[in-house]
C-alpha positions in Angstrom: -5.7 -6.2 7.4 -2.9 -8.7 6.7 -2.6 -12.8 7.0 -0.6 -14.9 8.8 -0.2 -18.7 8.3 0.6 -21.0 11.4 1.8 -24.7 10.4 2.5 -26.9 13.4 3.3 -30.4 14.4 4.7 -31.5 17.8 8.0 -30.2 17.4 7.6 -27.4 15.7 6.0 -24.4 14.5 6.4 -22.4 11.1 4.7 -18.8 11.1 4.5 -16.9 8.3 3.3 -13.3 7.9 3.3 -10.1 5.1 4.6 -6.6 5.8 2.2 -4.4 3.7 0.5 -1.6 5.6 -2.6 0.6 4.1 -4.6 3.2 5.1 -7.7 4.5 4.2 -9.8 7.6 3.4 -12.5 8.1 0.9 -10.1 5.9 -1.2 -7.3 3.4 -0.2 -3.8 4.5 -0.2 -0.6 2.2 0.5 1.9 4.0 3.0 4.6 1.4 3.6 5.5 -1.5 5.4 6.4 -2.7 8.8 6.8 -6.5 9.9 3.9 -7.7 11.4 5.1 -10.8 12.7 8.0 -9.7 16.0 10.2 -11.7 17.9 9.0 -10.5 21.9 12.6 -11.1 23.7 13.2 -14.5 22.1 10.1 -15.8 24.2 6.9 -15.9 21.6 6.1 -15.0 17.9 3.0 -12.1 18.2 1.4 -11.5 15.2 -0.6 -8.5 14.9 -3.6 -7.5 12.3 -5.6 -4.5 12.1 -4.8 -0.7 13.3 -1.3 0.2 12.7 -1.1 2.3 16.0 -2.7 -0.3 18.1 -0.4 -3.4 17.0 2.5 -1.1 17.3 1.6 -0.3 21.4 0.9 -3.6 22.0 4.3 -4.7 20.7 6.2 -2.1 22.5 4.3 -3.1 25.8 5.0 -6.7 25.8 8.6 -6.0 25.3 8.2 -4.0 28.6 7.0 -6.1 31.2 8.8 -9.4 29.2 6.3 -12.1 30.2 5.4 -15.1 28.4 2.2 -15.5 30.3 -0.8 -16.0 28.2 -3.2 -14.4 30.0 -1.1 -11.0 30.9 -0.6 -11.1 27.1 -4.3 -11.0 26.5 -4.7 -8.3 28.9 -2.5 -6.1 27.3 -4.1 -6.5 23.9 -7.4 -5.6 25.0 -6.3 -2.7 27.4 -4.9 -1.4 24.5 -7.5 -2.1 21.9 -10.4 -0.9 23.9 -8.5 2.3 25.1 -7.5 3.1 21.6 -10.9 2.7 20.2 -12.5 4.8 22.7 -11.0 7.8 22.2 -11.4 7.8 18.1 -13.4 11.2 17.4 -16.2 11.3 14.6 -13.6 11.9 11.7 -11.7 9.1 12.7 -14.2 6.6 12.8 -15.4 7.9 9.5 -12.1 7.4 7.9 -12.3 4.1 8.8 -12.7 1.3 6.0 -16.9 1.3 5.6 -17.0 -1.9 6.9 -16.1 -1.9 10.0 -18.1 1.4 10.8 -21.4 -0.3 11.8 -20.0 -2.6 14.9 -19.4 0.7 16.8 -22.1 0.2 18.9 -20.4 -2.8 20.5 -16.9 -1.4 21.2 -15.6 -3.2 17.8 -14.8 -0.3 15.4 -12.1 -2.5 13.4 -11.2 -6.2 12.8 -8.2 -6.3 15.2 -6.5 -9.9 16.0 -3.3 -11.1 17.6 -1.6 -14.6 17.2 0.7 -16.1 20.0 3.3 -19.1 18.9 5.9 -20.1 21.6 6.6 -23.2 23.1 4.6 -24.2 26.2 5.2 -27.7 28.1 7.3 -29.1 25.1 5.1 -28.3 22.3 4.8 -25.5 20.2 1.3 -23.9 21.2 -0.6 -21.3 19.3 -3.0 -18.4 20.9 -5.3 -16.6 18.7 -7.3 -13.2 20.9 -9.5 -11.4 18.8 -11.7 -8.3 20.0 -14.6 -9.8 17.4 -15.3 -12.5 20.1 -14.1 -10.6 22.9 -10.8 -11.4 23.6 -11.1 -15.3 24.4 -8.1 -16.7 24.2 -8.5 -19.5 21.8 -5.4 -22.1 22.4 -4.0 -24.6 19.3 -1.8 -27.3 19.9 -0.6 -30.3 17.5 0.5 -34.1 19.2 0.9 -35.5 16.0 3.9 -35.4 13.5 1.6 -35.1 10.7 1.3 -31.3 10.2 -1.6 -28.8 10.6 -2.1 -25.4 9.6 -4.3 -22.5 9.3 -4.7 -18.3 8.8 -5.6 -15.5 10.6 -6.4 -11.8 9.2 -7.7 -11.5 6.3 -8.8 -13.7 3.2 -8.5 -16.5 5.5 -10.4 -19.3 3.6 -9.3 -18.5 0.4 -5.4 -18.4 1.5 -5.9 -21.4 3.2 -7.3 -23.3 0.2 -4.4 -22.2 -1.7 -2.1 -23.3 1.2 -3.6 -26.5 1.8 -3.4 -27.4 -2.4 0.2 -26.6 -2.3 1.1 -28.7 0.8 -0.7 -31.7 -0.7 1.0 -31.1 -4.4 4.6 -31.0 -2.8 6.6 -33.4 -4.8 9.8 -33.0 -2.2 8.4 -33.9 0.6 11.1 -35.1 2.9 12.3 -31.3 3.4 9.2 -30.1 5.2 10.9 -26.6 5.5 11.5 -26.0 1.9 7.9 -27.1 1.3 6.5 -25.0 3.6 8.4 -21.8 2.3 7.6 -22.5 -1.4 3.9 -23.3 -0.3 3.4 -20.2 1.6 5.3 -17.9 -0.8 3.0 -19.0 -3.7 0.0 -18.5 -1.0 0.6 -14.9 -0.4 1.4 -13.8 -4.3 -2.2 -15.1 -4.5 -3.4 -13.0 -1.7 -1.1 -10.0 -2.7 -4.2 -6.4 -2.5 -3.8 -3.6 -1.3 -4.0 -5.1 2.7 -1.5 -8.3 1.6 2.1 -7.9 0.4 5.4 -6.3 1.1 7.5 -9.4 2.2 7.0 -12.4 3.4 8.9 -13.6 6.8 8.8 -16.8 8.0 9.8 -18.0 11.5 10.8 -21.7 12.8 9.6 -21.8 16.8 11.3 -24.4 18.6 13.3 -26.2 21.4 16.3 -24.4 20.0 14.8 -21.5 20.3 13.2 -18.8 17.9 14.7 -17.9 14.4 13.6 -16.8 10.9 14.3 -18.9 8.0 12.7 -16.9 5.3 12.8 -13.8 3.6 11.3 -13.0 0.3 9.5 -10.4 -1.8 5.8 -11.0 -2.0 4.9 -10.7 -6.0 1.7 -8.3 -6.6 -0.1 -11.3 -8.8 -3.2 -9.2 -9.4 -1.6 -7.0 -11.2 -0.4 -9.7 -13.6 3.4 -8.5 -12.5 4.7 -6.3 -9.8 4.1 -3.2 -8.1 6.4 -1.1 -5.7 4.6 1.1 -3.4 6.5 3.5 -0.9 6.7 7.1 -0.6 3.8 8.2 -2.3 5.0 6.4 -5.7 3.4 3.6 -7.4 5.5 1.8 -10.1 3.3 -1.0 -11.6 5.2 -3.3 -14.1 3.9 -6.6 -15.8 5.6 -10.0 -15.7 5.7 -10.0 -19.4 7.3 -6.9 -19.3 5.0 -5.6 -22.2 3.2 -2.8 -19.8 4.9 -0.5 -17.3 3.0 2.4 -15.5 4.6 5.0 -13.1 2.2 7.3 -10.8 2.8 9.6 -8.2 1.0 12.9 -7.1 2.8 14.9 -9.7 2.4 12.6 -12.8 1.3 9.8 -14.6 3.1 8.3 -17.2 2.2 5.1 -19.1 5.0 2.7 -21.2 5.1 0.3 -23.5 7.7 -2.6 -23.4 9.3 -4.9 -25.8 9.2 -7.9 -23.3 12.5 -7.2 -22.6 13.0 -4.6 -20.4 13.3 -1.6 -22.8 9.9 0.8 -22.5 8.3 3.6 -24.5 6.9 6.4 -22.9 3.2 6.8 -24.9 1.0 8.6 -22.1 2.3 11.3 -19.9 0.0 13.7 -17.5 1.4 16.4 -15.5 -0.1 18.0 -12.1 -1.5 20.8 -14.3 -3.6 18.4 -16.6 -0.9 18.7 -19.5 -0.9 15.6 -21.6 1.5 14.1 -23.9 0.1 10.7 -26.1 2.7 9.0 -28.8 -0.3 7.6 -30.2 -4.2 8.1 -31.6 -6.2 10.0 -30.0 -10.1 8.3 -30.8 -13.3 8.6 -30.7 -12.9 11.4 -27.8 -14.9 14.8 -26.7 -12.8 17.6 -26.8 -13.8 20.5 -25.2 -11.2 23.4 -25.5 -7.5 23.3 -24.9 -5.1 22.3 -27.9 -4.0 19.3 -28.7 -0.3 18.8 -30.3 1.4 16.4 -32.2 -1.3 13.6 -32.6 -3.9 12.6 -35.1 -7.8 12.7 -34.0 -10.1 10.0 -35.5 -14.0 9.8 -35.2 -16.6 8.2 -36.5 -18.7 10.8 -34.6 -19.9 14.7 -35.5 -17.4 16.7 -35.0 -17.5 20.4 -33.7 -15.3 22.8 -33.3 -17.0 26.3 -32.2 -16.8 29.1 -34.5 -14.1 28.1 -36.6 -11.6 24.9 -37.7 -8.4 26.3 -39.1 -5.6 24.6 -40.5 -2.2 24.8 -40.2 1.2 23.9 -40.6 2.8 22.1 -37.2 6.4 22.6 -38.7 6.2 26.5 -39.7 2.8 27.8 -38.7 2.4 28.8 -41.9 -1.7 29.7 -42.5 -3.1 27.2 -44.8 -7.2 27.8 -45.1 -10.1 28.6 -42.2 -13.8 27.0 -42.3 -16.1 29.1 -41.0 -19.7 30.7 -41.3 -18.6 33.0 -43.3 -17.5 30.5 -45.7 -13.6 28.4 -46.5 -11.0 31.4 -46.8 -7.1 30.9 -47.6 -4.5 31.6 -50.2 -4.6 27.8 -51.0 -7.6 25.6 -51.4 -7.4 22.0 -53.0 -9.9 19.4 -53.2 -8.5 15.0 -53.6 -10.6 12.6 -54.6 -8.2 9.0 -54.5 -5.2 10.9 -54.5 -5.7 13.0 -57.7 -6.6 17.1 -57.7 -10.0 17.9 -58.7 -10.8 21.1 -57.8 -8.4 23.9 -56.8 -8.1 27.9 -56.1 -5.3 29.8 -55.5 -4.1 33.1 -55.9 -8.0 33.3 -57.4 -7.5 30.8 -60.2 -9.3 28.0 -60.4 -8.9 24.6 -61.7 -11.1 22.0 -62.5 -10.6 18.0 -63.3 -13.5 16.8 -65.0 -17.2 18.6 -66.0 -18.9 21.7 -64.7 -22.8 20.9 -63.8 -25.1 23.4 -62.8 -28.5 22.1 -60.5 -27.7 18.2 -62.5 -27.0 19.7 -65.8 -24.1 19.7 -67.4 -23.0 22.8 -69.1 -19.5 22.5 -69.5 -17.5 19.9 -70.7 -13.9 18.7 -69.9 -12.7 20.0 -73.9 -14.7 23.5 -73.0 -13.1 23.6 -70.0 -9.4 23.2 -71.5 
């Protein structure tokens, strides 16, 4: 899905429109981006939302037979709509968002709309055709100077809540472009998912003629920053700066930021499961594997199979093994707050403080000297 935003007056006509493309299977994946919103031979704005493949025919066949007429446009759109959806196999269908699977039955497998702005007997006139309410062409014109507006696609209320706030909060209202840009750029950060983002293009439709005016990256605002998307890497960073994480089919690797732009790697995962933390592991199950270079902390049982030995990261060096059969090693040493209290090694052993046997004492510190 995607949104488009239509402001007119009698003069003129402001269309606005993302470029983020998704698809989905079993989970939803972001594949690119592709404008949405094309210029058909300098005659009408189209705005297309829905299947990729299907707004992309459409497009190419309007180009073709270069008309301007409304109803050969519609035509077109639901030749090309209903042909497409008709020859979907079982797979396809079932890849398609969950949904949109249960219209079937009525020829509508997926949401798909188209939006028309061009100028028609001195007034800029917008055409919405939908196959939700079976291609009617729904027609949209504005006699006043005052402006109106509205959305197609998706989130449609909501974005034109946020729309219609922003108009009305304008402080520079003289310079109706500039307010329409800065009102529609904050509308789509708002919007910004996984079906809304990309860029934002804006178009002015005219007497003069057709042109865009606007050009801007869409910030991801639900991610509390940004987040690039293309080529099967995702690079999510957050406005703060604070939080950075990188993710692609190979890796995953998490940062942490001094708000300025300088990051610390502190979580990396391979494609064979390998992980690498700069921190504290806690409170976790581990079952198998080895774990390097990191402390463990649990307020939990722990176990550890048949055996916990302990050694030396730096040299390897064997320092002592519990076990059933008992704690073996050449070195053995008991704290209590930082101060030796028992201790064996080489089979010596030393003792701070009494001996008691089953609660009674039978050797004191002097007898022990």
């Amino acid at each position: 899905m995607s949104l488009c935003t239509v402001v007119l007056n009698n003069q003129m006509a402001l269309v606005g429109a993302d470029t983020r493309v998704c698809s989905s299977k079993n989970t939803q994946h972001i594949l690119g981006d592709y404008p949405k919103l094309q210029n058909i031979n300098n005659k009408y704005l189209i705005f297309g939302s829905g299947t990729v493949k299907v707004c992309l025919d459409v497009f190419e066949k309007l180009r073709k037979i270069d008309t301007s007429d409304i109803e050969e446009i519609q035509k077109v759109i639901q030749e090309i709509t209903t042909s497409y959806y008709n020859k979907l196999t079982d797979d396809e269908i079932g890849n398609l968002p969950r949904e949109t699977r249960d219209v079937k039955g009525k020829g509508k497998i997926l949401f798909q709309t188209f939006v028309i702005v061009k100028m028609e007997n001195g007034l800029p006139t917008m055409y919405q055709i939908s196959n939700f309410d079976d291609y009617q062409i729904n027609k949209h014109i504005n006699v006043s100077e005052s402006i109106t507006y509205g959305c197609a696609g998706a989130k449609v209320e909501e974005a034109t809540q946020v729309f219609k706030t922003n108009i009305q909060e304008a402080e520079d209202t003289d310079n109706i472009y500039q307010v329409v840009c800065d009102s529609m750029q904050d509308e789509y950060n708002r919007m910004s998912n996984t079906e809304i983002g990309g860029e934002l293009h804006i178009y002015t439709v005219d007497k003069s003629g057709i042109k865009m005016i606007y050009k801007n990256d869409i910030q991801d605002l639900y991610l509390d920053g940004h987040c690039h998307m293309q080529n099967g890497h995702i690079l999510m960073e957050r406005s703060d700066k604070t939080f950075k994480s990188y993710i692609d089919e190979n890796e995953f690797t998490f940062y942490k930021g001094d708000g300025k732009g300088a990051y610390e790697k502190t979580v990396y995962i391979d494609a064979n499961g390998n992980a690498i933390f700069s921190g504290t592991v806690k409170a976790a199950d581990i079952i198998g594997g080895t774990i390097n270079g990191t402390s463990i902390n649990t307020d939990k049982d722990v176990s550890v199979g048949e055996s916990l030995k302990i050694v030396n990261g730096d040299n390897n060096n064997f320092y002592f093994t519990i076990s059933a059969g008992g704690i073996t090693g050449d070195r053995i040493c008991l704290e209590a707050a930082n101060k030796r209290t028992i201790e064996i090694d080489g089979g010596a052993i030393y003792l701070e403080g009494n001996v008691f046997v089953k609660g009674d004492r039978v050797a004191t510190q002097e007898d022990i000297n």
